[in-house]
C-alpha positions as CSV (number, residue, x, y, z in Angstrom):
1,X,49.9,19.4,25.0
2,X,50.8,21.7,27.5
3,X,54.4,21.3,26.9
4,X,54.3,21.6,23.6
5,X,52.1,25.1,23.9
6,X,55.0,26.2,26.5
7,X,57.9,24.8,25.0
8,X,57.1,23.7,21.5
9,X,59.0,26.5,19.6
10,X,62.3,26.8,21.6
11,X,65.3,25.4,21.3
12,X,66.2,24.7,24.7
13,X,70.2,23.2,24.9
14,X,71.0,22.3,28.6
15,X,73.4,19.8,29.4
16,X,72.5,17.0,32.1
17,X,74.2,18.9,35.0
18,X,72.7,22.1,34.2
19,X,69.3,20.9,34.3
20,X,70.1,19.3,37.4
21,X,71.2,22.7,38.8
22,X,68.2,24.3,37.5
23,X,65.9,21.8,39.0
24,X,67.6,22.2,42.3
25,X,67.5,26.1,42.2
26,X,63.1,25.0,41.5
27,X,62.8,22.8,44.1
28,X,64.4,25.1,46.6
29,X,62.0,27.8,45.7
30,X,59.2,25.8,46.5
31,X,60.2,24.0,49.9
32,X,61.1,28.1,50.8
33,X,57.2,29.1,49.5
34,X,56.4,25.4,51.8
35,X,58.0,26.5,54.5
36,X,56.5,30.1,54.6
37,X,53.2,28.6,54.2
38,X,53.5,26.7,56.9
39,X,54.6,29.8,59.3
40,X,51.0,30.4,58.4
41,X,49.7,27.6,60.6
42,X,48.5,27.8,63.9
43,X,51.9,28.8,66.3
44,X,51.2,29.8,69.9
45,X,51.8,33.5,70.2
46,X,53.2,35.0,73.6
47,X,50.6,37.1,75.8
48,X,52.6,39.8,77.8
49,X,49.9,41.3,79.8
50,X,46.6,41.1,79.5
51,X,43.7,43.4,81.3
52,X,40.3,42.6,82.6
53,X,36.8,44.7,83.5
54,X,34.1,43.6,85.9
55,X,36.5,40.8,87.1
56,X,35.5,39.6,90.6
57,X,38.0,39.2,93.8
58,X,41.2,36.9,92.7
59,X,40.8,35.0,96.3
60,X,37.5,34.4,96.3
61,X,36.4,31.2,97.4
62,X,39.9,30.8,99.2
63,X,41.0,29.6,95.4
64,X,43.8,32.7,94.6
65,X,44.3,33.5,91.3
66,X,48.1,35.7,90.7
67,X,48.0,38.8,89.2
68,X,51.4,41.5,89.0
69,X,49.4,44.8,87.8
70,X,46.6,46.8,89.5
71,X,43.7,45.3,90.9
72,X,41.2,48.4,91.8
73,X,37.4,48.3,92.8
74,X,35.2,49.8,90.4
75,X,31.6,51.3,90.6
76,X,30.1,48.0,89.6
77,X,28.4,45.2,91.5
78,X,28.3,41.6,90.8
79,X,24.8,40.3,89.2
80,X,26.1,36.9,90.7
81,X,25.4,36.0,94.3
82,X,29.3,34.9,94.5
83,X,28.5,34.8,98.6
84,X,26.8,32.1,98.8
85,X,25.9,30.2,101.3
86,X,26.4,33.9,103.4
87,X,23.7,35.4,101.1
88,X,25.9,38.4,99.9
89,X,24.0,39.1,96.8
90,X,25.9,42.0,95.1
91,X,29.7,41.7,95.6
92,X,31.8,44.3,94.3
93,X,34.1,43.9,90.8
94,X,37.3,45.0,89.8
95,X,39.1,46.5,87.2
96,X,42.9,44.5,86.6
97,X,44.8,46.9,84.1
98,X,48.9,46.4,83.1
99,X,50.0,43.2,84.8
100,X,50.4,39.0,84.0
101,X,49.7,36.4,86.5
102,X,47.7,33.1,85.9
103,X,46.0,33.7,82.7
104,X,49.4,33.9,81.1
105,X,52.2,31.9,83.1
106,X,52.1,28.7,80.9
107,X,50.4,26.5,83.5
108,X,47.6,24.8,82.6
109,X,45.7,22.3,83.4
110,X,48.0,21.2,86.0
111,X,47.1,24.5,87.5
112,X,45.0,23.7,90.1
113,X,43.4,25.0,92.3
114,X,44.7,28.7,90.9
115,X,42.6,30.7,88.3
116,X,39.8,33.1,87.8
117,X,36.8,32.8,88.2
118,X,34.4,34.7,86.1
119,X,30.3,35.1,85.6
120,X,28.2,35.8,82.3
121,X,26.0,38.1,84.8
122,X,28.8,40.4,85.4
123,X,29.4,41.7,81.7
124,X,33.3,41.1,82.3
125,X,35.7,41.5,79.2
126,X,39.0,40.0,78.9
127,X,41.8,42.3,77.2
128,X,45.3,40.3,75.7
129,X,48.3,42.3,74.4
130,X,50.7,40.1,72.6
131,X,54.3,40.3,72.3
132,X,54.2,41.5,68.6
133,X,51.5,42.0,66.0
134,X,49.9,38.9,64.7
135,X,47.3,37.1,62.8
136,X,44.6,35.1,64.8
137,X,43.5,31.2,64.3
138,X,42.1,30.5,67.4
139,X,41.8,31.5,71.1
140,X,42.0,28.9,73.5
141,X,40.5,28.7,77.3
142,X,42.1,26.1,79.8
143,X,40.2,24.9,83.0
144,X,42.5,23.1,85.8
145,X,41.2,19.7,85.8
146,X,39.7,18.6,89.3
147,X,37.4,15.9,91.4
148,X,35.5,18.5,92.8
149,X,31.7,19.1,92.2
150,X,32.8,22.9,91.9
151,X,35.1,22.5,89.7
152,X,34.2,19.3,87.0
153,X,30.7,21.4,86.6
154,X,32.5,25.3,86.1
155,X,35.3,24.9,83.8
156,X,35.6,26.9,80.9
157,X,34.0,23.9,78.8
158,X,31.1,25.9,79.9
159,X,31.6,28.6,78.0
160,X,29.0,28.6,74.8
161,X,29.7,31.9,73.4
162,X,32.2,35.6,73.5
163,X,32.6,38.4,71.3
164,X,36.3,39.3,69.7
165,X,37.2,42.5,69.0
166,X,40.2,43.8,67.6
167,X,41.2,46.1,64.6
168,X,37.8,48.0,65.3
169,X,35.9,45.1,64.2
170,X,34.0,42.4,66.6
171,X,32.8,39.5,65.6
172,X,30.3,36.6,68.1
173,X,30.9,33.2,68.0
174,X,30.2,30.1,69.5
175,X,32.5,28.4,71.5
176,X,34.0,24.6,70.9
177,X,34.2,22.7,74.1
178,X,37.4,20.4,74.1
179,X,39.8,18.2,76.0
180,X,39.7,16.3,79.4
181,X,35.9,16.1,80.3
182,X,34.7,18.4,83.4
183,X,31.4,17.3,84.8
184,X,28.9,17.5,81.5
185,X,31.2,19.2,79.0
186,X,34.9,19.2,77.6
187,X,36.8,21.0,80.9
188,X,38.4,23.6,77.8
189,X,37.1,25.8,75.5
190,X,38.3,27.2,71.3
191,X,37.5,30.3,69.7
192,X,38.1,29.7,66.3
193,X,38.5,33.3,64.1
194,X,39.3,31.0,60.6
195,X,36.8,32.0,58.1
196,X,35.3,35.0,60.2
197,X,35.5,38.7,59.7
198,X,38.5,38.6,61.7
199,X,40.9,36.4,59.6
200,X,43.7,37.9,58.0
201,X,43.8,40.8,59.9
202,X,47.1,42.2,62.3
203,X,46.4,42.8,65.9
204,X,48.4,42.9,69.2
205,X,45.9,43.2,71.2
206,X,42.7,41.0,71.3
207,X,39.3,41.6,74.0
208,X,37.0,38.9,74.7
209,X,33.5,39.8,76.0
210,X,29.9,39.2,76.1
211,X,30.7,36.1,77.6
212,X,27.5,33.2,77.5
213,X,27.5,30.1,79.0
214,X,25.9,26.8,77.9
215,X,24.1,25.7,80.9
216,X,22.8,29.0,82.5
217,X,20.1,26.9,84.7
218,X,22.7,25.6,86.6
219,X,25.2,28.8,87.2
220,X,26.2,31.2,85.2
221,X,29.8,30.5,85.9
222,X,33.1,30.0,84.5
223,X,36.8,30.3,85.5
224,X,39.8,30.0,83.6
225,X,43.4,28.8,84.5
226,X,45.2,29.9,81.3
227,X,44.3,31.8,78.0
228,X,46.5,30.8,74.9
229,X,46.3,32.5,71.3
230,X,47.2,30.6,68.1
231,X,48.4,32.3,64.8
232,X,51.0,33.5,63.1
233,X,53.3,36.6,64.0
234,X,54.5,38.5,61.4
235,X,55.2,42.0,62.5
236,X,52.6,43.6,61.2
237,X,52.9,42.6,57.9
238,X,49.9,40.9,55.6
239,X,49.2,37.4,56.6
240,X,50.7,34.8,54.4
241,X,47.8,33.1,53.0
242,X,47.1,29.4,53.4
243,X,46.5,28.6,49.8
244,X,49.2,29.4,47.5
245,X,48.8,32.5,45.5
246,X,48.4,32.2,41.2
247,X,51.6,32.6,40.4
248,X,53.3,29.3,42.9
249,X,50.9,27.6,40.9
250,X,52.6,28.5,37.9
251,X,56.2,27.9,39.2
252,X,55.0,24.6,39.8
253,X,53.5,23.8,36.4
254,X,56.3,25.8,34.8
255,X,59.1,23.5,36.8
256,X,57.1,20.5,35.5
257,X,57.0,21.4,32.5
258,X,60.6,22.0,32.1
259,X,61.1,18.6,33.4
260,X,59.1,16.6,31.0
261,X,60.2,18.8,28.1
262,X,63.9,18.0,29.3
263,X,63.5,14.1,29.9
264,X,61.5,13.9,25.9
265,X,65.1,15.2,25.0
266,X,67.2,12.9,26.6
267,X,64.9,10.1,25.1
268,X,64.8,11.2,22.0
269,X,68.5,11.8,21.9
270,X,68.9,8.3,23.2
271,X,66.9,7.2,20.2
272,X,68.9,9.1,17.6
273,X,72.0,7.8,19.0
């Protein structure tokens, strides 16, 4: 029926090689709309630098964590007792502003026992600027995997919850634990921006914040060997949606149809002959 409402009133004449041509030319079309759709899937995108407020000391605990920019005290004290055993209850923070280092050098769980530590207490914020304007799937947080009490109960699998901001719009979400198993959780942790507020838009740069943890009763803590962003970079341009727009449906029904219209010919012709 369909052909017949498309088709029904021409008189198509195409000989056997030309409507192989054209049905290469089709076919083409849509592995080039296949292949642009799947550009759209999650690719990891490169974090140049990336900034971070209320971050604590990067050797604390003797565990350094690398970092090329500025590292400058700020006004602000830790709500953590970091000290402990020595009872220093309010260590200073610090601002890190236009450098890389360990949150972005492609190690990561083999990157023990380097990374930052962070704590839901000390209203830290994580900034990332990318290499070039992208869409955002998800945002993912590596722990270094280790046999350490320290370290199989801290890793970012702990994480339960951040705010992203970009474009002037936030959005909070819960965090999906996943990977290698640290203590009572996943040692990694997703952000997945899919379906939010967030999805579709172009940003280069991406803060995290508002950090909450899962198991607050046993410390509030966290650290993080390696921060990786998933999406698709397309220079600012609109994001290539993952289902096909109207009209690729209607190549595809229009390429089908020529097809059956074209092998009723042949059989017909064969029948006439």
């Amino acid at each position: 029926m369909v052909f017949n409402l498309l088709f029904g009133n021409m008189d198509v004449h195409l000989t056997d090689k030309k409507f192989q041509n054209n049905m290469k030319k089709m076919l083409l079309s849509l592995t080039g709309i296949g292949l642009l759709m799947l550009s759209a899937l999650a690719n990891a995108q490169s974090v140049l630098t990336y900034d971070i407020k209320n971050g604590v000391t990067p050797n604390l605990m003797t565990w350094p964590a690398t970092y090329s920019g500025a590292i400058t005290p700020n006004s602000n004290l830790s709500g953590y007792d970091y000290g402990r055993p020595g009872g220093l209850s309010a260590l200073p923070l610090f601002d890190y502003t236009g450098g890389s280092g360990t949150l972005n050098d492609g190690a990561k769980l083999d990157k023990y026992p380097y990374h930052f530590f962070f704590s839901s207490m000390d209203q830290s914020s994580i900034t990332l600027h990318l290499s070039s304007p992208s869409t955002i799937h998800t945002i993912d947080f590596f722990s270094p995997t280790t046999e350490t009490a320290l370290g199989n109960a801290y890793g970012s699998g702990n994480l339960s919850g951040a705010t992203i901001s970009f474009g002037g719009q936030s959005v909070s979400l819960s965090s999906d634990p996943w990977g290698p198993t640290c203590y009572l959780t996943s040692c990694n942790d997703r952000f997945n921006l899919l379906g939010t507020s967030l999805d579709g838009m172009v940003t280069d740069t991406i803060t995290i914040s508002n950090f909450s943890v899962s198991r607050p009763e046993l410390d509030p803590l966290f650290f993080v060997s390696e921060i990786t962003v998933n999406g698709a970079a397309n220079g600012g341009l609109p994001s290539i949606p993952a289902v096909p727009e109207p009209q690729t449906y209607a190549m595809l029904l229009g390429g089908l149809a020529v097809a059956g219209f074209m092998a009723r010919r042949r059989k017909q012709a064969t029948r006439e002959a």
